[in-house]
N, C-alpha and C positions, 0 to 999 in steps of 0.2 A: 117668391122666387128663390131656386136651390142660389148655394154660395157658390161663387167661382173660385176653384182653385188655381195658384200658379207654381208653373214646375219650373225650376230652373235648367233642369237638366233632364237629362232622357233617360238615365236610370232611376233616378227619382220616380218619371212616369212609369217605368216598367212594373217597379216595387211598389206603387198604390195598386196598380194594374193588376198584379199577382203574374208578371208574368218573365221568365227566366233573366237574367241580367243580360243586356247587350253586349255585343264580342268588343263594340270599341264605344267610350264615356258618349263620344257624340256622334253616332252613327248606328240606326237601329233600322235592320229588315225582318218583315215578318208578313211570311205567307198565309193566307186566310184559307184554309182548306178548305170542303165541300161541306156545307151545312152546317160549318163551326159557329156557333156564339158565341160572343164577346162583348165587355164591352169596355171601354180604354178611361181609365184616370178616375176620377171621381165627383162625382155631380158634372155638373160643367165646368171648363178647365180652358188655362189659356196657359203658354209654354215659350219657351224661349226659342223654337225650332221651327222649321218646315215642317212639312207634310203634303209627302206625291201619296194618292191612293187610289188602285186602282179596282171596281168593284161593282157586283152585283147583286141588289139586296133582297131577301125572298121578304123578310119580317125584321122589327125591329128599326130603329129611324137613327138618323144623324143628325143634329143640331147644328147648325152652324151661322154664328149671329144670330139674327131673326127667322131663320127658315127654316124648315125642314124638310129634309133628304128622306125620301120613303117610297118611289117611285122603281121599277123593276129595272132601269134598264141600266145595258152595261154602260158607265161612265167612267171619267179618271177626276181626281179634285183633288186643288193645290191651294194649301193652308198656310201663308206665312207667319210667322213670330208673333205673339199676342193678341191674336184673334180667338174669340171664342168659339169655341167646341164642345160637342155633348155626343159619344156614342154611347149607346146605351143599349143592353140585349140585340145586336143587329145579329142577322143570322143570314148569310151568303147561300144567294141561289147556285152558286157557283166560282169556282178557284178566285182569287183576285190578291194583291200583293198591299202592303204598306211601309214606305220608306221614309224616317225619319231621319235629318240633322240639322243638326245644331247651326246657330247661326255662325257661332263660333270657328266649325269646321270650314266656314269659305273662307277666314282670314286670310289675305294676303296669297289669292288667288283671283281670276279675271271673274271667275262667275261672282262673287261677291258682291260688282258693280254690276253686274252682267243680267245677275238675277229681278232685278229693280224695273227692267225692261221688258218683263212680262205681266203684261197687265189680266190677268187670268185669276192672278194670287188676291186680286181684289173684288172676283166676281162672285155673288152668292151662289150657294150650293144648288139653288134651283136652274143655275146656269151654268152645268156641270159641263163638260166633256163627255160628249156621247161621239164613242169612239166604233167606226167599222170592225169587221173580224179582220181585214189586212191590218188595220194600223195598230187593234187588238195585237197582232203575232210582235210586230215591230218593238212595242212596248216590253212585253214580255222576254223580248230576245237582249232588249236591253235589263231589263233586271237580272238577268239570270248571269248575265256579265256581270253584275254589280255585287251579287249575292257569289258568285266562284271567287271574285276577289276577295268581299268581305269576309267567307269562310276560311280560303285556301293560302291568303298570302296576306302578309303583312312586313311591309320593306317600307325604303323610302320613296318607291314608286304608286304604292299602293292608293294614297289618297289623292293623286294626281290622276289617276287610270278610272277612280272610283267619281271622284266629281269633273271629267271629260263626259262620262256615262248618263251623269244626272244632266249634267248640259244638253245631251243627245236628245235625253226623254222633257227636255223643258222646248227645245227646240223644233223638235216633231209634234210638240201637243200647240205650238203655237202653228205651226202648220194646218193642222188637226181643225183647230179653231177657223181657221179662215177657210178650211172648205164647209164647217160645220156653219158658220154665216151665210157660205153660196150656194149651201143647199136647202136655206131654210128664205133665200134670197124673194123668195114668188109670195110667201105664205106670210111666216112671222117676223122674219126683216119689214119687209115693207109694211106690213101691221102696225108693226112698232115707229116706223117712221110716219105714219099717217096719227098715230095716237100721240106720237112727243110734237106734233104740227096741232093735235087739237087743243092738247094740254097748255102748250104755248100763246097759242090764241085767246084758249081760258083764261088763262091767269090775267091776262091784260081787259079783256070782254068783261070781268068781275070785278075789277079793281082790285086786287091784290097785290100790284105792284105800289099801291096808295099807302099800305102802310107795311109788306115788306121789300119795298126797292125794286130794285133788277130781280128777276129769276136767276136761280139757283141751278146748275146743272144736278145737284143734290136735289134741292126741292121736287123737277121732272121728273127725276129716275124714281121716286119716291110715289109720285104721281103713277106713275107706268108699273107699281114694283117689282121693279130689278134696281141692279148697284150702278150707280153713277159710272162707273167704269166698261161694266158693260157695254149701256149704252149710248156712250162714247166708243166705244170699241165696235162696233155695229153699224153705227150712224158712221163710222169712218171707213168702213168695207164695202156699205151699201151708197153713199152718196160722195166721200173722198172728202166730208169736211164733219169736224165731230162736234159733239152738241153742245160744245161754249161757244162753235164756229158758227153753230146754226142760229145757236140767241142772240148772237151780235149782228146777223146778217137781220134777223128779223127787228131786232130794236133800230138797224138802219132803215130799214125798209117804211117801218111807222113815223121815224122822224124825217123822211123825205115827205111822207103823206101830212104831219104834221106843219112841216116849214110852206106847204103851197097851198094850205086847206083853211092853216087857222092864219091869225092878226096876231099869234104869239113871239116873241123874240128868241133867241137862241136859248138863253137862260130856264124861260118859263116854261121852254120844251122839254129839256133835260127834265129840270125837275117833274115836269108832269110824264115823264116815260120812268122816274124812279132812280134816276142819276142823281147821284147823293154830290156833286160839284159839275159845273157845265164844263169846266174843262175835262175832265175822262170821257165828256159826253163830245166835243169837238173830237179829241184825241183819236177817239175810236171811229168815230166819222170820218173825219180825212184817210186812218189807215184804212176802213173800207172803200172807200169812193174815190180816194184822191184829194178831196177839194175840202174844204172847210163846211159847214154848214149854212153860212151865209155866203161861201163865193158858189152855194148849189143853189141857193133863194134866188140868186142875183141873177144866175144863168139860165135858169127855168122859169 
């Protein structure tokens, strides 16, 4: 496996990159023209920065984590701080932008905390933002704002005007997101909610709760591959409870079938559904159900 490099800063990545210094330390735009090749940092590389990008690839692929990006359509993808990355030779089927900054630039601004609220930044690249041609314009209307400031002006309003802008295009792709869930709502929504239901069922059908516990919202997403965040972010669009909601309803659900089926006690349950002490295993019973698991033995 190549080494990963780490940039601390965004001229650093410019200058492995071979490509002109940015106008401000932690604030870097750059337009992908038509058919341009590139490809950013060296080997794979992980940075102290964001990264919005918005893109369409003819050749050439994107790395990102485990996956790769090499698929034609237009999308947008959003990279936070110390994740790994690999562009390499990509070559654009057409226009598309990239906006880097620094983590540092949100200091002691709302998007700071603000940005931690988009669960998108956690998604693999195979679960990109496949954006319409309206929200395509929206997007672009918004960089071209961000890119007149970063060219044309530089005051003390400039980086308040500049990350208002990125708030915009983070706020609209979360948007973006939730119709891109309701329109895949009939197909691969519901696919994926019947596959994390069989996955679920597996894991307990096979014993693999025997020797590693409870399921994992990590472990499913893994199972399904896509990023835990995901789908948790999908199972939350498409059913209104996300998928550490849905392991607890279901590990409630066995230990009701359990308490009226077998001659086991509270304790022996726990443990045999993979609850590492019977108290988290009560605990989480009563806040599902109300009742304890023996005042539920007692009443049923």
């Amino acid at each position: 496996m190549s080494n990963i490099n780490h940039y601390n800063s965004i001229p650093e990545l410019h200058q492995k990159s071979g490509f002109d210094p940015p106008k401000h330390p932690q604030l870097s735009l750059m337009t992908c023209k038509e058919l341009m090749t590139y490809s950013v940092g060296e080997d794979r590389f992980t940075g102290d920065f964001y990264m919005i990008a918005l893109k369409k690839i003819k050749s050439g692929h994107i790395l990102y984590g485990k996956t790769k990006y090499d698929h034609n359509n237009g999308s947008a993808v959003f990279i936070k701080p110390r994740q790994i990355i690999e562009v390499s030779n990509v070559q654009f089927a057409e226009k598309g932008f990239v906006i880097f900054f620094h983590e540092d630039y949100l200091f002691g601004h709302s998007l700071y905390e603000q940005i931690n609220t988009y669960g998108y930044f956690d998604y693999e690249i195979n679960e990109a933002l496949h954006i319409s041609p309206n929200e395509e314009i929206i997007m672009w209307e918004l960089y071209e704002k961000i890119r007149k400031e970063y060219e044309d002006n530089s005051d003390e309003f400039s980086r308040e005007i500049i990350l208002s802008h990125i708030d915009s295009i983070l706020k609209y792709s979360d948007r973006f997101y939730k119709r891109q869930f309701m329109d895949r709502s009939n197909n691969v929504s519901g696919h994926i909610v019947k596959k994390f239901q069989a996955a679920l069922n597996k894991y307990f059908e096979s014993k693999v709760h025997i020797d590693r516990g409870l399921p994992t919202v990590s472990y499913l997403a893994g199972e399904l591959l896509i990023s835990s965040r995901y789908l948790s972010d999908l199972l939350k669009q498409e059913t209104g409870k996300t998928a550490l909601e849905h392991i607890h309803i279901f590990l409630v659900i066995q230990a009701k079938n359990l308490l009226l089926s077998s001659g086991n006690n509270v304790s022996e349950i726990a443990y045999d559904l993979g609850f590492e002490s019977p108290s988290y295993f009560i605990k989480l019973f009563k806040k599902i159900t109300g009742t304890t698991p023996l005042q539920y033995k007692e009443k049923h």
